[in-house]
ChimeraX commands (.cxc) that place a marker at each C-alpha (Angstrom):
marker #1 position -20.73,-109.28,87.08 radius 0.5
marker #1 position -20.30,-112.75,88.01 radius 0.5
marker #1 position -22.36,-115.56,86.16 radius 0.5
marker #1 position -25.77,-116.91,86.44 radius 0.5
marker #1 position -24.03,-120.20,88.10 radius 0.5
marker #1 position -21.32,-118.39,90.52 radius 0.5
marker #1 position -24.32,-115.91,91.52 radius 0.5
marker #1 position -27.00,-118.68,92.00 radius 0.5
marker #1 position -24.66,-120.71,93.85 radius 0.5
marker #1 position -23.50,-117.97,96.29 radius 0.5
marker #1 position -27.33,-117.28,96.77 radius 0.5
marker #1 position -27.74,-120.63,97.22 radius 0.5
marker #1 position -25.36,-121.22,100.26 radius 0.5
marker #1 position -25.95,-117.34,101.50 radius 0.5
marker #1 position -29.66,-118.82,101.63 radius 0.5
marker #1 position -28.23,-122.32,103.12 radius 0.5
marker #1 position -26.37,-119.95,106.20 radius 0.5
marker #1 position -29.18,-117.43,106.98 radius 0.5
marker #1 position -31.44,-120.44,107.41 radius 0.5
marker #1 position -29.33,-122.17,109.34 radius 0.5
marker #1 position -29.32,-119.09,111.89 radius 0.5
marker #1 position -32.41,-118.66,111.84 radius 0.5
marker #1 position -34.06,-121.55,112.80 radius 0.5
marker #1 position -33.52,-123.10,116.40 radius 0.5
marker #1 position -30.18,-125.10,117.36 radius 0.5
marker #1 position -31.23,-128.57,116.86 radius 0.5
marker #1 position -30.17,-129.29,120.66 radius 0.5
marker #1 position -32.81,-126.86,122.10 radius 0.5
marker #1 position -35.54,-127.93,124.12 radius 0.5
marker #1 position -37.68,-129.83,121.77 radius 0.5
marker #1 position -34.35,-131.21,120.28 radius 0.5
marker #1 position -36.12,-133.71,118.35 radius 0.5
marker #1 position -38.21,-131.46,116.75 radius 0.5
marker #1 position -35.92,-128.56,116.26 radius 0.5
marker #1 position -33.75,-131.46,114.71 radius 0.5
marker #1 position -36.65,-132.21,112.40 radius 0.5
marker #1 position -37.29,-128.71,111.43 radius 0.5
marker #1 position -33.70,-128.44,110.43 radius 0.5
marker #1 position -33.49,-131.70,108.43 radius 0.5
marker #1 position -36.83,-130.39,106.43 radius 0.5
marker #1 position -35.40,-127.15,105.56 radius 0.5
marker #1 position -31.45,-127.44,105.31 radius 0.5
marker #1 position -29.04,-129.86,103.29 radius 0.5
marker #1 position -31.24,-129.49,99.87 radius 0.5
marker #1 position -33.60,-127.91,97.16 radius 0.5
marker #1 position -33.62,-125.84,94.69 radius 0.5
marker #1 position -33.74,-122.62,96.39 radius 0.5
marker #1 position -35.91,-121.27,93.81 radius 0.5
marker #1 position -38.01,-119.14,95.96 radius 0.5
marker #1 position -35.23,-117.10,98.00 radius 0.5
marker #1 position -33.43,-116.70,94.34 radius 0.5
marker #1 position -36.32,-115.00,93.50 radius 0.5
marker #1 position -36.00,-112.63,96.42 radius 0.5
marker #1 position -32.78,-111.73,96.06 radius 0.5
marker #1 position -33.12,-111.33,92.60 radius 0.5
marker #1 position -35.84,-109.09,93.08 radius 0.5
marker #1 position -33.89,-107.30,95.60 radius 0.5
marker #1 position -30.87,-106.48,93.82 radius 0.5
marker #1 position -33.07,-104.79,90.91 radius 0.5
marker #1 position -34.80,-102.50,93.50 radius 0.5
marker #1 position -31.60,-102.12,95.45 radius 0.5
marker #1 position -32.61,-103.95,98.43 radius 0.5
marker #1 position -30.31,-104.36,101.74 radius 0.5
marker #1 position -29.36,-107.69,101.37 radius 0.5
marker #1 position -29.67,-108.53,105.17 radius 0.5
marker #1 position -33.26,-107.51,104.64 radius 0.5
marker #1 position -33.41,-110.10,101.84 radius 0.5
marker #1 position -32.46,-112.79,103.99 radius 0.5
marker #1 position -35.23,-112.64,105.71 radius 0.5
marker #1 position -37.53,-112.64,103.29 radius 0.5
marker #1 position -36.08,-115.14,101.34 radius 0.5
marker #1 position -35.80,-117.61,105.03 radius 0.5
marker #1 position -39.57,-116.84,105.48 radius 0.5
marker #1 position -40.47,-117.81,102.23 radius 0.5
marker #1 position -38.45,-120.67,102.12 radius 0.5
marker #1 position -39.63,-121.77,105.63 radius 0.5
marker #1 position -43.01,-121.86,104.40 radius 0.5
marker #1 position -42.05,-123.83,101.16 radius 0.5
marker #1 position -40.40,-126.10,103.45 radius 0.5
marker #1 position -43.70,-126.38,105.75 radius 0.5
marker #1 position -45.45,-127.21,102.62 radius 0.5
marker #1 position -43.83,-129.78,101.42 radius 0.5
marker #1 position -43.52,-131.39,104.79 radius 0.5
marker #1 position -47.17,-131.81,105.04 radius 0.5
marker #1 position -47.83,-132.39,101.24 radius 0.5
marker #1 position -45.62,-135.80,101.22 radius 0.5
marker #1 position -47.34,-137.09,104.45 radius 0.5
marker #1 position -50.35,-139.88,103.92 radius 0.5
marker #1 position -52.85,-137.95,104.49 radius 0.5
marker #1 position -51.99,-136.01,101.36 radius 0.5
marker #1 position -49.50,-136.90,99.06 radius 0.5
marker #1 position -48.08,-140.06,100.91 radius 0.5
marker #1 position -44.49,-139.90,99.15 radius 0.5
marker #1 position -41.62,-141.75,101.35 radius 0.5
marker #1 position -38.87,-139.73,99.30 radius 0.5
marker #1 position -38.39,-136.00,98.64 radius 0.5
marker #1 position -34.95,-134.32,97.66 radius 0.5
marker #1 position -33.37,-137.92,97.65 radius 0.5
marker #1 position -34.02,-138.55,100.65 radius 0.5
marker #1 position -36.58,-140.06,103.53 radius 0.5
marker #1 position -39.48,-137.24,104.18 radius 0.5
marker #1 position -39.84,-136.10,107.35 radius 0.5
marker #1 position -42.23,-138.71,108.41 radius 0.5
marker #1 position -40.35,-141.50,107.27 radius 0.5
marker #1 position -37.13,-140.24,108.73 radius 0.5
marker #1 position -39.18,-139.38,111.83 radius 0.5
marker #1 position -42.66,-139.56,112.39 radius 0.5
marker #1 position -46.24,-138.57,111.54 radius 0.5
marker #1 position -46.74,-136.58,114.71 radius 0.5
marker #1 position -43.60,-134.68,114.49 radius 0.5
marker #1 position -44.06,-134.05,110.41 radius 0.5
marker #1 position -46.84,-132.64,111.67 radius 0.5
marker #1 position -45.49,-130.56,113.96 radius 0.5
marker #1 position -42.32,-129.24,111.78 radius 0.5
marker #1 position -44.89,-127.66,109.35 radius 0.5
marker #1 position -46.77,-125.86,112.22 radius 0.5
marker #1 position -43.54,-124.52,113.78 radius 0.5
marker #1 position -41.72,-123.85,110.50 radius 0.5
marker #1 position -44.67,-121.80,110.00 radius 0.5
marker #1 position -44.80,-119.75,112.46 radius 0.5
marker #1 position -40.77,-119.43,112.30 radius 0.5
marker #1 position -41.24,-117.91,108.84 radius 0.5
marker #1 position -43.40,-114.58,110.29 radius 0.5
marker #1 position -41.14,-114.72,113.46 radius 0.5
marker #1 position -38.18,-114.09,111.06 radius 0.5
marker #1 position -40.29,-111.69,109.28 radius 0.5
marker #1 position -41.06,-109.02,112.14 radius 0.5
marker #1 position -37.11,-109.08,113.42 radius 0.5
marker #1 position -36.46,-108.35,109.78 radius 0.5
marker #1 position -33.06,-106.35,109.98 radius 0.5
marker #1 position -32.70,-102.94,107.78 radius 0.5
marker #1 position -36.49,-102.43,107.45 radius 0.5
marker #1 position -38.99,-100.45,109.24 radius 0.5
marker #1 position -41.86,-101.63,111.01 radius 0.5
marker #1 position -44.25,-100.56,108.14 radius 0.5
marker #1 position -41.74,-102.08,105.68 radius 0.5
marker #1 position -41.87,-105.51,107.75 radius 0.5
marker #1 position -45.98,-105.21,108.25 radius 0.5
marker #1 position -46.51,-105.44,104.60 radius 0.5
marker #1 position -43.93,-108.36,103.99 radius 0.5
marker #1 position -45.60,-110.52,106.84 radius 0.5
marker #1 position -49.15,-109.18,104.82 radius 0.5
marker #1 position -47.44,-110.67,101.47 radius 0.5
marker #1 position -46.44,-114.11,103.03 radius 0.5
marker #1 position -49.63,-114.55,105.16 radius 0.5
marker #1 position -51.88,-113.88,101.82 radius 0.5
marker #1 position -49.65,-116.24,99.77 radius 0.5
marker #1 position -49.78,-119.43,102.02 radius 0.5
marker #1 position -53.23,-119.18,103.73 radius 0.5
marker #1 position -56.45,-120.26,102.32 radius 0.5
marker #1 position -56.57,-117.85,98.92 radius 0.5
marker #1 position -53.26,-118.85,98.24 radius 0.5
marker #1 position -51.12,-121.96,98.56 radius 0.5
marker #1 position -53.21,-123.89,101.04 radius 0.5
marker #1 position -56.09,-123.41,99.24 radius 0.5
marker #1 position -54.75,-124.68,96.01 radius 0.5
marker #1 position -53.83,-127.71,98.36 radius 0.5
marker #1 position -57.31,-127.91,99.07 radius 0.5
marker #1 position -58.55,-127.89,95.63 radius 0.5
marker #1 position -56.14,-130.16,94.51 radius 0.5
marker #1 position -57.01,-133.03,96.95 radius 0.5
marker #1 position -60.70,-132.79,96.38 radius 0.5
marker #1 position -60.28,-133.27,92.57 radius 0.5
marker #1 position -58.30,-136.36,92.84 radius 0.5
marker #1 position -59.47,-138.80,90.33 radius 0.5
marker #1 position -62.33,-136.20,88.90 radius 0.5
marker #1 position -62.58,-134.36,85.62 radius 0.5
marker #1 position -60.88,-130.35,85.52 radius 0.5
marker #1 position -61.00,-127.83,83.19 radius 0.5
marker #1 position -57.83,-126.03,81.89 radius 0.5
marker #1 position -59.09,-122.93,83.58 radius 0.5
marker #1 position -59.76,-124.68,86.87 radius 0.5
marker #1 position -56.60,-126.56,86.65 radius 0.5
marker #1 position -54.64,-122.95,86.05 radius 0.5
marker #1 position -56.58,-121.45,89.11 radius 0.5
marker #1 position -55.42,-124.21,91.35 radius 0.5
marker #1 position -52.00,-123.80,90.24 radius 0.5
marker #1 position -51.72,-120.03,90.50 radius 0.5
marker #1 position -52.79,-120.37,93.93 radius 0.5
marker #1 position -51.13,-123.65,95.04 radius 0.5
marker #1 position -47.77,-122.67,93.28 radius 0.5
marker #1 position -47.89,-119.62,91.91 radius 0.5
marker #1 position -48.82,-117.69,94.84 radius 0.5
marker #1 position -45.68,-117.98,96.86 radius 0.5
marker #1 position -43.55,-117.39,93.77 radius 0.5
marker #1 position -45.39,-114.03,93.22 radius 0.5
marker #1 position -45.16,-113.41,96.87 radius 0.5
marker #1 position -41.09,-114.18,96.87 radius 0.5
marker #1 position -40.69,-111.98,94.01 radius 0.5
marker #1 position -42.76,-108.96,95.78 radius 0.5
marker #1 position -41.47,-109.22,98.91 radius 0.5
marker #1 position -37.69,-108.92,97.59 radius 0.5
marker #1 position -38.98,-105.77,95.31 radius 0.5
marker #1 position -40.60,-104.41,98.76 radius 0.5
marker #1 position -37.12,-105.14,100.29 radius 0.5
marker #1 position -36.07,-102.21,98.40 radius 0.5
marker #1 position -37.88,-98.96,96.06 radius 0.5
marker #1 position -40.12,-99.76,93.70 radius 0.5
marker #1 position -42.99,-98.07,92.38 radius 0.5
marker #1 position -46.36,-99.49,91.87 radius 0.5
marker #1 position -45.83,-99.49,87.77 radius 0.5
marker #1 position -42.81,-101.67,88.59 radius 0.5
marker #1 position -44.98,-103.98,90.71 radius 0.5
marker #1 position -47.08,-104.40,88.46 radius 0.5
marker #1 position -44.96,-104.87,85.81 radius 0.5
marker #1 position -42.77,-107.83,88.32 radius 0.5
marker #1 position -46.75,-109.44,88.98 radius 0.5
marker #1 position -46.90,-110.09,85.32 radius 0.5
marker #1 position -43.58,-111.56,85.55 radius 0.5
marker #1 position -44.47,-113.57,88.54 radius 0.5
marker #1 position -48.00,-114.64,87.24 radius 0.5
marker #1 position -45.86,-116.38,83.84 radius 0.5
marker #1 position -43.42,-118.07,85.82 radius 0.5
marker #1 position -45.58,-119.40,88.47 radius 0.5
marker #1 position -47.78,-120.79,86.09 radius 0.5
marker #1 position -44.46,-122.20,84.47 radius 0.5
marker #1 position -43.40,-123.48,87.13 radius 0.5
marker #1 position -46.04,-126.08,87.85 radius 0.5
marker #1 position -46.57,-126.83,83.95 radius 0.5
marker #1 position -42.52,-128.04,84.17 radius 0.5
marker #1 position -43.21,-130.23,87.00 radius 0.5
marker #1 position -45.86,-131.69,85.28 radius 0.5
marker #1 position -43.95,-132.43,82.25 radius 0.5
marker #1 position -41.17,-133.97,84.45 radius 0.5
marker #1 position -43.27,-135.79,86.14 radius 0.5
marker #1 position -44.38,-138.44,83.44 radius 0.5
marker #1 position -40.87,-137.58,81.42 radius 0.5
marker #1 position -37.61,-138.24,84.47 radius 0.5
marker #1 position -37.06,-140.94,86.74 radius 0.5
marker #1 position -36.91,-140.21,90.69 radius 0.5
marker #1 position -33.50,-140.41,90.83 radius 0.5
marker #1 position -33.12,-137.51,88.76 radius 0.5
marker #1 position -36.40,-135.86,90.52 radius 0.5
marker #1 position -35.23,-136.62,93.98 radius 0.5
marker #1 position -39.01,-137.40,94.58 radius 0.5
marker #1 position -41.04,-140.40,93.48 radius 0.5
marker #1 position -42.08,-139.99,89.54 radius 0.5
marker #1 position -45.46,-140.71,88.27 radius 0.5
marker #1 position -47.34,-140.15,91.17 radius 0.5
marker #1 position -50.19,-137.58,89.60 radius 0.5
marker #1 position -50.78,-140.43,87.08 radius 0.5
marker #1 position -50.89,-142.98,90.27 radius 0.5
marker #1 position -53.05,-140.60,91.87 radius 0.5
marker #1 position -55.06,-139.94,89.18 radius 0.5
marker #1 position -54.91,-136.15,89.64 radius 0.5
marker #1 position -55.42,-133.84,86.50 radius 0.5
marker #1 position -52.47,-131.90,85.26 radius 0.5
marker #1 position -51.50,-130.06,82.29 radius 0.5
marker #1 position -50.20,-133.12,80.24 radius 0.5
marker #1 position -53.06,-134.92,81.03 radius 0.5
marker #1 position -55.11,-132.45,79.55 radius 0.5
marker #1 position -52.86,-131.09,77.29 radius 0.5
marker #1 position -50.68,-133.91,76.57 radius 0.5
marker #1 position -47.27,-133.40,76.37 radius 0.5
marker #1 position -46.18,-131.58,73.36 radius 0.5
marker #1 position -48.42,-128.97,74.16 radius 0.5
marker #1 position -47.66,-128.52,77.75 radius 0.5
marker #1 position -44.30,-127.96,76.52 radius 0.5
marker #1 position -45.76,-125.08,74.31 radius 0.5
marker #1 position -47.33,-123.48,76.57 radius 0.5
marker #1 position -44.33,-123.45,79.42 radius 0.5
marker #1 position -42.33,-121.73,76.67 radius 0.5
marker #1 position -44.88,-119.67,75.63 radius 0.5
marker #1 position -45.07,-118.45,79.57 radius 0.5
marker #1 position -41.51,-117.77,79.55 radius 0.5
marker #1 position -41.62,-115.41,76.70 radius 0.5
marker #1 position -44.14,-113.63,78.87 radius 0.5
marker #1 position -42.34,-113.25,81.75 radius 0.5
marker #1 position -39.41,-111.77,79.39 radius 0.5
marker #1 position -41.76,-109.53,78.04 radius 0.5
marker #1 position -42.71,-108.54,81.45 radius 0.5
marker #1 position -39.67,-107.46,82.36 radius 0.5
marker #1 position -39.06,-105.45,79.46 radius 0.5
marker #1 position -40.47,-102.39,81.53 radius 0.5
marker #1 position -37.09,-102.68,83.56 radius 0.5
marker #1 position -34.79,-101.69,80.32 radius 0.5
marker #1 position -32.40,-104.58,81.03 radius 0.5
marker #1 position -31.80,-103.98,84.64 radius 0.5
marker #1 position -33.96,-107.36,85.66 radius 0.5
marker #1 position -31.33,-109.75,84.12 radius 0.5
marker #1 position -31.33,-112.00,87.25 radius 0.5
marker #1 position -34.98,-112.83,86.72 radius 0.5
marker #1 position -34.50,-112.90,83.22 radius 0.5
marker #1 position -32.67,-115.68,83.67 radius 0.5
marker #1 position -34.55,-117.32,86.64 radius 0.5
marker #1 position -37.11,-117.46,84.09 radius 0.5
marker #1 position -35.38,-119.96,81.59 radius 0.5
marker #1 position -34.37,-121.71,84.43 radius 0.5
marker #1 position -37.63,-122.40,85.64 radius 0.5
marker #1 position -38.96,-123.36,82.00 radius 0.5
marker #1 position -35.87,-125.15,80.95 radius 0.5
marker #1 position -35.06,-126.99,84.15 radius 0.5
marker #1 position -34.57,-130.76,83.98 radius 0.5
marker #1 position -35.27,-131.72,87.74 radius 0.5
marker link #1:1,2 radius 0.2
marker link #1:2,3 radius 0.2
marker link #1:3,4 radius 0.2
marker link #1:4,5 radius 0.2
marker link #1:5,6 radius 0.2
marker link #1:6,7 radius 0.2
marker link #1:7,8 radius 0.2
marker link #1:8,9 radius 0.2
marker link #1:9,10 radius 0.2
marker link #1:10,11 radius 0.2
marker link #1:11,12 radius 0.2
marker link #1:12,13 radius 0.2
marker link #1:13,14 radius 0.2
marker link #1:14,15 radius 0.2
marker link #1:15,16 radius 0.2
marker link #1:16,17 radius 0.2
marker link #1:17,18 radius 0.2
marker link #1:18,19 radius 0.2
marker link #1:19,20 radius 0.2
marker link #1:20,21 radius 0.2
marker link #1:21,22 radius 0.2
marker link #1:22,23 radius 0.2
marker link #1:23,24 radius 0.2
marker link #1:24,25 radius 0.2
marker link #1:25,26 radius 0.2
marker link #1:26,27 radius 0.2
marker link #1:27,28 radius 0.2
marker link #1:28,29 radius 0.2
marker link #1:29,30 radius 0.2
marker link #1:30,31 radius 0.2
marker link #1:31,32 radius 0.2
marker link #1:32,33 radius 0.2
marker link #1:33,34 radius 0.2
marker link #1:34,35 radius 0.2
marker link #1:35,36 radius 0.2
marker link #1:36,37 radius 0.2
marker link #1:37,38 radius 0.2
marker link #1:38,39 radius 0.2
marker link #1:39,40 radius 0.2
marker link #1:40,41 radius 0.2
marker link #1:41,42 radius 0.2
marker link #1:42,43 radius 0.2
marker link #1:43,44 radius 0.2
marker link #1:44,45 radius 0.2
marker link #1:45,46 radius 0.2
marker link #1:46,47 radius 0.2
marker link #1:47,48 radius 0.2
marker link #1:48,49 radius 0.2
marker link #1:49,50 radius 0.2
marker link #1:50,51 radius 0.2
marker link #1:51,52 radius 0.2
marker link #1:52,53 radius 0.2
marker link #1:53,54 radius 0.2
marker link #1:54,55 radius 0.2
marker link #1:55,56 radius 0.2
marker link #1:56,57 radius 0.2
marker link #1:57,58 radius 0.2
marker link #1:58,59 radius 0.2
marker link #1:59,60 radius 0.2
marker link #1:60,61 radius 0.2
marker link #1:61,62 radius 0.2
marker link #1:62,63 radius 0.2
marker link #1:63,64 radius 0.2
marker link #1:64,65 radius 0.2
marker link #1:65,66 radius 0.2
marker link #1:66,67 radius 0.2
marker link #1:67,68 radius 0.2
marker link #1:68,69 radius 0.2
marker link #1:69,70 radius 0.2
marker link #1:70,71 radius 0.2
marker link #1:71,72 radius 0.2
marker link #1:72,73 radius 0.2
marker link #1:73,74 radius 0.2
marker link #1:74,75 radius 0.2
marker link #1:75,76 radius 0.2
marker link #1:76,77 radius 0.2
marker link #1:77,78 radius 0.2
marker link #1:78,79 radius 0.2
marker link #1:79,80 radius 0.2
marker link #1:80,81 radius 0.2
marker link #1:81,82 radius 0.2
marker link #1:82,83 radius 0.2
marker link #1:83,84 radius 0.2
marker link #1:84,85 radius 0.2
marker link #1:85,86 radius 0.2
marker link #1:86,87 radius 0.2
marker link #1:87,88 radius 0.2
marker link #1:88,89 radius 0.2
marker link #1:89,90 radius 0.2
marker link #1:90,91 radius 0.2
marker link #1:91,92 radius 0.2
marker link #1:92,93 radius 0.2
marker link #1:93,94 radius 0.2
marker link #1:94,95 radius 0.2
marker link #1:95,96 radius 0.2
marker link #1:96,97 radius 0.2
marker link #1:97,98 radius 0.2
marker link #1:98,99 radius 0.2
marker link #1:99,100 radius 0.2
marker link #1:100,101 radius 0.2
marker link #1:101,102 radius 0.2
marker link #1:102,103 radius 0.2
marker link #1:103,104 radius 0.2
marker link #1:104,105 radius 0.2
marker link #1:105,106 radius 0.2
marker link #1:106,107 radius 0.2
marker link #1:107,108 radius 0.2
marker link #1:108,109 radius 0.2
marker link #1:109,110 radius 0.2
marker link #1:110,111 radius 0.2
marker link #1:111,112 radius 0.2
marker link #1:112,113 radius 0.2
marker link #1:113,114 radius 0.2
marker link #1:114,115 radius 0.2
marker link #1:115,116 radius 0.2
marker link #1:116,117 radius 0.2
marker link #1:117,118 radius 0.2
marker link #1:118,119 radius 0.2
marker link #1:119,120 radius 0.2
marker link #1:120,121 radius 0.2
marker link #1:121,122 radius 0.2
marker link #1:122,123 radius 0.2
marker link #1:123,124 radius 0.2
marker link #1:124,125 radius 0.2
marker link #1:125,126 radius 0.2
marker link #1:126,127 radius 0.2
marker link #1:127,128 radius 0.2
marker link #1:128,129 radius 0.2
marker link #1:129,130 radius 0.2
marker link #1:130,131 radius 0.2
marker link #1:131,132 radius 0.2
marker link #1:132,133 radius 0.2
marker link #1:133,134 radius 0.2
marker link #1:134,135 radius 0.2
marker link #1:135,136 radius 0.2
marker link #1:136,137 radius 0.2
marker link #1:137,138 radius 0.2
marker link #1:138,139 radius 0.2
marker link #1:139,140 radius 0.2
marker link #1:140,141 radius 0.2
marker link #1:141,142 radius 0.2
marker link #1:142,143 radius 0.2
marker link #1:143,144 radius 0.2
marker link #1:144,145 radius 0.2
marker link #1:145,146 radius 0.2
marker link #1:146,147 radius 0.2
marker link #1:147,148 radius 0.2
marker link #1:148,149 radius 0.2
marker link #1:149,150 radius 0.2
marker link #1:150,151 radius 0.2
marker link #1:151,152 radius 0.2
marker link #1:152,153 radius 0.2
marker link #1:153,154 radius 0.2
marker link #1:154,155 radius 0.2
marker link #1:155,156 radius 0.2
marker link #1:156,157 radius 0.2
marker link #1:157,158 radius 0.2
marker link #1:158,159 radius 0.2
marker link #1:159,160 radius 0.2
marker link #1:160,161 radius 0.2
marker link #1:161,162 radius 0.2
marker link #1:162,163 radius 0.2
marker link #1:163,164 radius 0.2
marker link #1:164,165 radius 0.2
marker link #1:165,166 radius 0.2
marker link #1:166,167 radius 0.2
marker link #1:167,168 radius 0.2
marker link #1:168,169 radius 0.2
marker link #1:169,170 radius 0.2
marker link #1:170,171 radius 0.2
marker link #1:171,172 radius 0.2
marker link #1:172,173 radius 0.2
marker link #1:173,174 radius 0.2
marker link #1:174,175 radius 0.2
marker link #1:175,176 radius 0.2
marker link #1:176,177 radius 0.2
marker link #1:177,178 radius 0.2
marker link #1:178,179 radius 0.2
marker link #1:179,180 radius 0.2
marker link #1:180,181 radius 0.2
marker link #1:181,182 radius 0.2
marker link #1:182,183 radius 0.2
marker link #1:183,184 radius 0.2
marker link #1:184,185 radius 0.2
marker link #1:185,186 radius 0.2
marker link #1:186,187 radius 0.2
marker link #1:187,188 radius 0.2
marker link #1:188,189 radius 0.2
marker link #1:189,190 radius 0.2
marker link #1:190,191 radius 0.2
marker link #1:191,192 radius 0.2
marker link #1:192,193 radius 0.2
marker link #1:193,194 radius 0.2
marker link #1:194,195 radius 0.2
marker link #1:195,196 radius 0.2
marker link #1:196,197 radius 0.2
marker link #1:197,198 radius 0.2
marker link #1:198,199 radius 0.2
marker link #1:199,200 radius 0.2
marker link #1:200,201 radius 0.2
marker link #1:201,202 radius 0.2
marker link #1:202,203 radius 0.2
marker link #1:203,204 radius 0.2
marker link #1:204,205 radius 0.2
marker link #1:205,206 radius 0.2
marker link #1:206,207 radius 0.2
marker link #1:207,208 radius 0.2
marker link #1:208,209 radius 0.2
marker link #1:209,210 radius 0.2
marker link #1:210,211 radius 0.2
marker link #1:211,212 radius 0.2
marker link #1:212,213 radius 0.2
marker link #1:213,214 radius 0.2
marker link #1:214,215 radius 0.2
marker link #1:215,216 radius 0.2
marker link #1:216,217 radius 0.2
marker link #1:217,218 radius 0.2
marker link #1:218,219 radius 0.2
marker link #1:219,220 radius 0.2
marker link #1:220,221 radius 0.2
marker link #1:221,222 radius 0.2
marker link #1:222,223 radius 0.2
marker link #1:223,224 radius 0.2
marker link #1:224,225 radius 0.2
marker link #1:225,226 radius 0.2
marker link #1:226,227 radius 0.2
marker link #1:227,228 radius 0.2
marker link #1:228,229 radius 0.2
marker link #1:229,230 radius 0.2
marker link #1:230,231 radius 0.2
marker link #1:231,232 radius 0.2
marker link #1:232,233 radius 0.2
marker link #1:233,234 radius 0.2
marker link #1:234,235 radius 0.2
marker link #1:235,236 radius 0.2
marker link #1:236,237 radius 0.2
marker link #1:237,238 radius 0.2
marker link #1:238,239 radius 0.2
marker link #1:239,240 radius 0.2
marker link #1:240,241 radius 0.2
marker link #1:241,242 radius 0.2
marker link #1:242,243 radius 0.2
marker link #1:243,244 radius 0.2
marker link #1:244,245 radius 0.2
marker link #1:245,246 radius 0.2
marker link #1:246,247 radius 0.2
marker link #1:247,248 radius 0.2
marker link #1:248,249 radius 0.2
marker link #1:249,250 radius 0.2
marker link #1:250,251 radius 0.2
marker link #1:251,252 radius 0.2
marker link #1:252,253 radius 0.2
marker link #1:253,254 radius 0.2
marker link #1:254,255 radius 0.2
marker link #1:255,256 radius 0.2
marker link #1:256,257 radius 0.2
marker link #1:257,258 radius 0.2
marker link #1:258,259 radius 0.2
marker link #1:259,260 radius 0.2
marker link #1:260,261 radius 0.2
marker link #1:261,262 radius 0.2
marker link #1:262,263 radius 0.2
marker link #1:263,264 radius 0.2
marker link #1:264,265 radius 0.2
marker link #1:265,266 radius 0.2
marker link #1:266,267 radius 0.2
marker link #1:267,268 radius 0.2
marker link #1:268,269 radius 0.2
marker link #1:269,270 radius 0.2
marker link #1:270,271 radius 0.2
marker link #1:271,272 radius 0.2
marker link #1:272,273 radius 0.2
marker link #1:273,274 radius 0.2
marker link #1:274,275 radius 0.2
marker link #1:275,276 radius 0.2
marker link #1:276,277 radius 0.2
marker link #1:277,278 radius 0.2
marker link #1:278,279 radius 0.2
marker link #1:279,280 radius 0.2
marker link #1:280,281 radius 0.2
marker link #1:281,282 radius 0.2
marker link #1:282,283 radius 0.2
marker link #1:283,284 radius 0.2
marker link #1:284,285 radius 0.2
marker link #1:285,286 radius 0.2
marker link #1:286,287 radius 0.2
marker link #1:287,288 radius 0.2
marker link #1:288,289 radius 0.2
marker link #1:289,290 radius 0.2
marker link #1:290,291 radius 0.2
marker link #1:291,292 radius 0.2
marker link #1:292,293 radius 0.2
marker link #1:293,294 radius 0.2
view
């Protein structure tokens, strides 16, 4: 088996190619905005979600063309997300994976419209979905549409803008998070598992897995946001403290949001006990999302 490094990196630029297919030729009619679209989702990122899929895959023995999609759709999304998150009417950040957002390197109108078309792109991909049956595809575009609409990710976006500068509990600051965040890294790890067989004992046991490292994930960035610099980053640092959101080290502080993102990772290993060692890929995802430095 080849290492967690050679295997996330083949993912990676697996991930990087499928993407690259799937989304319009950046010379087609809109060319600037099918330029756009590609400069928002190619050339960077972690690739966390689609790792997750594939991951997920391989354990219930997924086709791995089928896995591509799910893992572009996801990642479209992400993409859409972020898009719209770093333009000033939310976020207003000039700088995401190193370099210019989209509506710095473009504009406001066409950031605009790169989220709405790389969302729709995402369920596109979804219903041509190769090696899966309609049913199969039906309940993937289900998982994606829950994930990113209001009771998921853009909802969290929601709540997070209209507590700006006001007081949060912990348990309202985890709800926002499992929706905002967590939600589309529960969804990438179902929809990989659907990919494939899995029963709904395993399902449940991968949602527990999901729910820690979602959680985890968020919890990280908040530590890294008050502890790196943005060149590390590759986005401005310090900008929940400039914005005066809440976050888990500001409630926290930060030696106990440390605790508790390790204390999450030990639950998703303990989630994926039920799997008797056959999860190792998300075993490791795991530390990577608590230990990551970026």
């Amino acid at each position: 088996m080849p290492s967690f490094d050679t295997w996330m990196q083949a993912q990676a630029a697996r991930t990087e190619g499928a993407l690259a297919a799937a989304l319009p030729p950046a010379g087609t009619l809109p060319a600037r905005l099918h330029e756009a679209m590609r400069y928002a989702a190619l050339g960077g990122g972690k690739r966390i979600r689609p790792l997750l899929v594939h991951a997920a895959g391989e354990l219930t023995g997924a086709d791995a063309t089928a896995c591509d999609a799910a893992a572009c759709a996801v990642e479209m999304i992400h993409a859409y997300s972020l898009v719209h998150d770093d333009m000033p009417c939310m976020d207003d950040d000039d700088l995401r994976r190193g370099r210019p957002t989209v509506h710095k390197a473009y504009d406001e109108p066409t950031a605009l419209l790169v989220g709405d078309a790389l969302q729709t792109q995402a369920f596109a991909v979804l219903v041509e979905a190769p090696g899966l049956e309609a049913p199969a595809r039906l309940r993937l575009v289900g998982e994606l549409a829950r994930a990113s609409g209001s009771l998921g990710m853009a909802g969290g976006q929601a709540i997070d803008l209209q507590h700006v500068g006001l007081a949060m509990t912990l348990d309202e600051l985890e709800t926002m998070h499992r929706m905002k965040t967590g939600a589309l890294l529960r969804a990438s790890v179902r929809m990989g598992a659907l990919c494939g067989s899995v029963d709904e004992a395993g399902l449940a046991a991968l949602d527990r897995y999901a729910a820690a490292i979602g959680l985890a994930f968020q919890v990280v960035d908040d530590i890294l946001d008050v502890t790196a610099d943005t060149a590390t980053l590759g986005k401005t640092a310090g900008k929940d403290a400039e914005h005066d959101k809440p976050t888990y080290v500001s409630l926290l502080g930060l030696d106990q949001a440390r605790a508790l993102a390790a204390t999450l990772g030990t639950q998703a290993h303990d989630a994926l006990a039920a799997f008797d060692g056959r999860a190792g890929r998300l075993a490791e995802l795991a530390d990577l999302i608590v230990l990551r430095t970026h």
